[in-house]
Each structure stands twice: as structure tokens, then as C-alpha cells.
N, C-alpha and C positions, 0 to 999 in steps of 0.2 A: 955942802949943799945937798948933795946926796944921802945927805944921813939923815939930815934935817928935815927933807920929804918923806923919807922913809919912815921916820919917826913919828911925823903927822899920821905916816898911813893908821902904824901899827895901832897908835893912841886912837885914830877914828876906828877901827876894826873893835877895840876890845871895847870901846863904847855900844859898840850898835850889836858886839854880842854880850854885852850886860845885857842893853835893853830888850835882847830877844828871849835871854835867860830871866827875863823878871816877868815878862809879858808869857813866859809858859808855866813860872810858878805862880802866875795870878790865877791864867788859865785853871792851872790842877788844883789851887785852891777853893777857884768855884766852884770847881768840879765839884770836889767834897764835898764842898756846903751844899750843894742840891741833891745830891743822894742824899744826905743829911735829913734835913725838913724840906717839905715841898711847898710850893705856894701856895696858896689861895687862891685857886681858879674865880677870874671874875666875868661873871655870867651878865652879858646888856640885851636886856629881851625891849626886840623892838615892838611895837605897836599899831597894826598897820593903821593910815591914816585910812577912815572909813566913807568906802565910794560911794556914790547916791545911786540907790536902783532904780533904773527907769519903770517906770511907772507902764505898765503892760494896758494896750486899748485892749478891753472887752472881745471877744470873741463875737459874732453878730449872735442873737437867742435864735434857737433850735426850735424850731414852731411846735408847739402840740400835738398830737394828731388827734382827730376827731375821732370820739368813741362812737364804734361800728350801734348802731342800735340793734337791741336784741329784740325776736320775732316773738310775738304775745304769742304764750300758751290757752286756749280756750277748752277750758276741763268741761268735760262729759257731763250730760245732764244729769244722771245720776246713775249710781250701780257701778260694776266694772267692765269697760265695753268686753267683748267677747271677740279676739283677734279673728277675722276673717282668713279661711283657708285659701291657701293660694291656688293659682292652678295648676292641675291635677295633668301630669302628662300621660299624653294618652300616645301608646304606640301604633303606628298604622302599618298593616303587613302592606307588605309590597303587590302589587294588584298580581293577581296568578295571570299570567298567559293563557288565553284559549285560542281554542282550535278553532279557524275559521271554517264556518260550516261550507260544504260542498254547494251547486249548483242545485237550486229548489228547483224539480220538476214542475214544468206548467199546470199537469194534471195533479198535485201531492194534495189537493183537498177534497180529491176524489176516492168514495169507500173504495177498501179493497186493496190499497197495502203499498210500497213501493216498486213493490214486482210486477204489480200488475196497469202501473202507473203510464210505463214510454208505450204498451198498446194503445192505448187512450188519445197517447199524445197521436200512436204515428194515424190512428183512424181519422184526428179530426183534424188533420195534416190533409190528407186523401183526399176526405171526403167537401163536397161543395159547401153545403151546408152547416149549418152549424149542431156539433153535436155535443151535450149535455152527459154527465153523468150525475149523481145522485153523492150529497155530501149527509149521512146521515149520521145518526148520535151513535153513540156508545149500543154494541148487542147486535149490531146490524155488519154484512160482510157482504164481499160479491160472489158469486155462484159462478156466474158463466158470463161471457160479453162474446159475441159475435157481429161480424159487419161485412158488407160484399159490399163495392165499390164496381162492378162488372156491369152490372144491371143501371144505367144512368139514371135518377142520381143518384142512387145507392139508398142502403137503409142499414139499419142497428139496432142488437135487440140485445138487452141486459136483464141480466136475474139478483136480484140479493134477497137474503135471506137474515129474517132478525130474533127478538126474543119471541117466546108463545107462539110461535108456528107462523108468525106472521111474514108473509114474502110480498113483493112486488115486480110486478115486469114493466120494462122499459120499452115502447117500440118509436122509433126514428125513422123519419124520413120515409121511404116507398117503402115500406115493408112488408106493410099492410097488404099493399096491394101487388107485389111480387110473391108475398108468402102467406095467404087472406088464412091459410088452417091453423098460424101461429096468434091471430087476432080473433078475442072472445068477441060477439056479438053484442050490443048495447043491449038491454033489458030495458022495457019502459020509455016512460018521457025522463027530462033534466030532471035532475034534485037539486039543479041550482047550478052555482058556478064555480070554479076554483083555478088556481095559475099551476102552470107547469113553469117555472124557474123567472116569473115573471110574465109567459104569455098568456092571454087572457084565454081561458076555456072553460068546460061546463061538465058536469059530473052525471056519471049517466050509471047505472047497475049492468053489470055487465053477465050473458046468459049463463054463466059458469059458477053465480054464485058470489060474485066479487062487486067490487066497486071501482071505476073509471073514470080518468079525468081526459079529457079529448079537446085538442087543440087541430083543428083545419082537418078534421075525419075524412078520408078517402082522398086526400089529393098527396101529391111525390113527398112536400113538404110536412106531411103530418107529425103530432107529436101523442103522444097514447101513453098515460100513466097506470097500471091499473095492480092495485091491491089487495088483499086478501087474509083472513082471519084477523081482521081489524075491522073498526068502524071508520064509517064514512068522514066523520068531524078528522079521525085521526089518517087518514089518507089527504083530506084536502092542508091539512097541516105540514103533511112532506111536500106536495106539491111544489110549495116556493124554493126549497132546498136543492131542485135539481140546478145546477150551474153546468155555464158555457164553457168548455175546453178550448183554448187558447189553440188555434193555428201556427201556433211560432215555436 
């Protein structure tokens, strides 16, 4: 019994290594054959089936833009105009600084200078009355000015002296009559009338040779102009030129 299974074994073993010994020389003879020749690679090109493209909406239209108009050229009437200069810069210097002027004396339109100007002021400061000095042109200066303020109400008496030999004296206030040897005597009747600085008087020849304008003769307030190596027309011409000295 034991042989008899045994038997079977061995018989099924050398079968199933036939069969393994035939299935490796099948194997190795494939082998060969494919080193051998090779096959014919076969190529299946597929196709793709073709998708429907959607169909794209339009974009909305991009509007126009309107052309800017251009601005009409209007050509010259004729010739080639002649371009206008432009403007011309002008540099302006910078203003100079000045000196402010000092303190104008009361009297500074009175002949005779600045030195001789604060006497003027301080007599007609002094005195009651009002006293005058002579504002004359060009060639003419003051000589002498005197005044006594002691004797109430006081009196003044001024010399200037101009071109051609020509001079005149000034008498103010009592002077006349406190000092009658420094007052020429009138010669004659009037020659008429003439102003001593606006007051009304009348012109008279005076015994020395001269000519005289006389405002209120013989009284405190008199005013006596009198000139010399001149003519009469050219004395009553200075007349209006004497001016009031300012009390202040």
C-alpha cells in the first residue's frame, strides 16, 4: 500500500517536472525567436471626437470718440507780419535813502543866511508887534539888523545891500520916533502908493536923495521902507516882498 502511494507520488512529481521542464524550453525558445525578428509594432491613432465651440457673445462696441475740432487758422492779410517785441525789462534801482532834513527855521525866507536867521526869530519872539524882514532875489544880503525892545514898544532897523550900489533900509515900529537922526525926512508930496509886505502906504522922496515907502508915519507902529540908487517903479516892486516873522 505503501509503495503503491509512493509510486503515485513519484509518477505525479516527474510529470509536473516534465511539465515545468517543457514550459521553460518553450520559454527559452521564445526567447530566441524574439531576439530573432521583432514584431511589427502596431500603431492605433485615435481621433478625437470633435467638440462644438461655443459660440463667444460679442463684446459690447467701444464707442468712437469724437474728433476734438480743430481751431481755424485766419492768414494775414497780406505780407509777413512783423513779430511784435516783447517787453523790454526795465531794472528799477532801489530808491536811495535820504536824509531827513532838519528843523526849517521860522525866519529861513528871510535874506541874510542861516546864521543870521534865530536873531530874527528871537526879535520878533520879543517884540509886540509884528516885525518883517525882506525876502529878496538873488545879489542882495543883509548888512546890519538891530532892535531895542527897552523902549516900549520897541523898534528895528535893517540894512541890505544889493547889486549896482543899490541898498535899502528898513525902520519898524517906534524907531523913528525914539531914533528921529536914523529917519530921512520925506521930500515933497506922494508919488503915489506902494505896500510894505501887503500894508497899504504911499511913496514919498525921501531929503537924502532916495525914495520911501511909509506905512502909519510917526506913530509906535510905523513901518518905513526906503531905497536908494534905484528907481522908484523898482523900490515899490520890493515893497510887497517884505514878510511877517513868525512869533513861534
Amino acid at each position: 500500500m505503501n509503495d503503491t502511494i509512493g509510486s503515485l507520488v513519484n509518477h505525479r512529481g516527474f510529470r509536473a517536472a516534465s511539465f515545468a521542464g517543457a514550459a521553460l524550453a518553450l520559454a527559452l525558445v521564445g526567447a530566441a525567436c524574439s531576439s530573432a525578428v521583432q514584431p511589427t509594432p502596431i500603431y492605433v491613432v485615435q481621433t478625437p471626437t470633435p467638440v462644438a465651440t461655443p459660440v463667444a457673445t460679442p463684446a459690447p462696441a467701444t464707442p468712437t470718440p469724437e474728433a476734438t475740432p480743430v481751431a481755424t487758422f485766419t492768414p494775414w492779410p497780406s505780407g509777413t507780419p512783423t513779430p511784435s517785441a516783447g517787453p523790454t525789462a526795465t531794472h528799477t534801482a532801489a530808491p536811495t535813502p535820504t536824509t531827513s532834513a532838519g528843523p526849517t527855521s521860522p525866519a529861513a525866507f528871510c535874506t541874510g543866511g542861516s546864521k543870521n536867521q534865530p536873531e530874527f526869530v528871537k526879535a520878533a519872539h520879543t517884540l509886540k508887534w509884528s516885525l518883517y524882514c525882506a525876502s529878496l532875489s538873488s545879489g542882495w544880503s543883509l548888512v546890519s539888523m538891530t532892535w531895542d525892545s527897552t523902549k516900549l514898544p520897541g523898534g528895528a532897523k535893517i540894512s541890505y545891500k544889493g547889486p549896482s550900489g543899490a541898498t535899502l533900509k528898513v525902520f519898524e515900529g517906534a524907531w523913528c520916533l525914539t531914533t528921529p537922526s536914523d529917519c530921512p525926512a520925506q521930500s515933497g508930496g506922494s508919488l503915489g502908493t506902494g505896500s510894505f509886505g501887503g500894508l497899504a502906504g504911499n511913496v514919498y522922496g525921501t531929503a537924502d536923495g532916495g525914495y520911501g515907502i511909509y506905512v502909519a508915519p510917526g506913530t509906535s507902529h510905523a513901518y518905513q521902507l526906503d531905497g536908494y540908487n534905484m528907481t522908484q517903479t523898482t523900490l515899490q516892486g520890493i515893497g510887497p516882498d517884505m514878510k511877517v516873522v513868525p512869533k513861534t
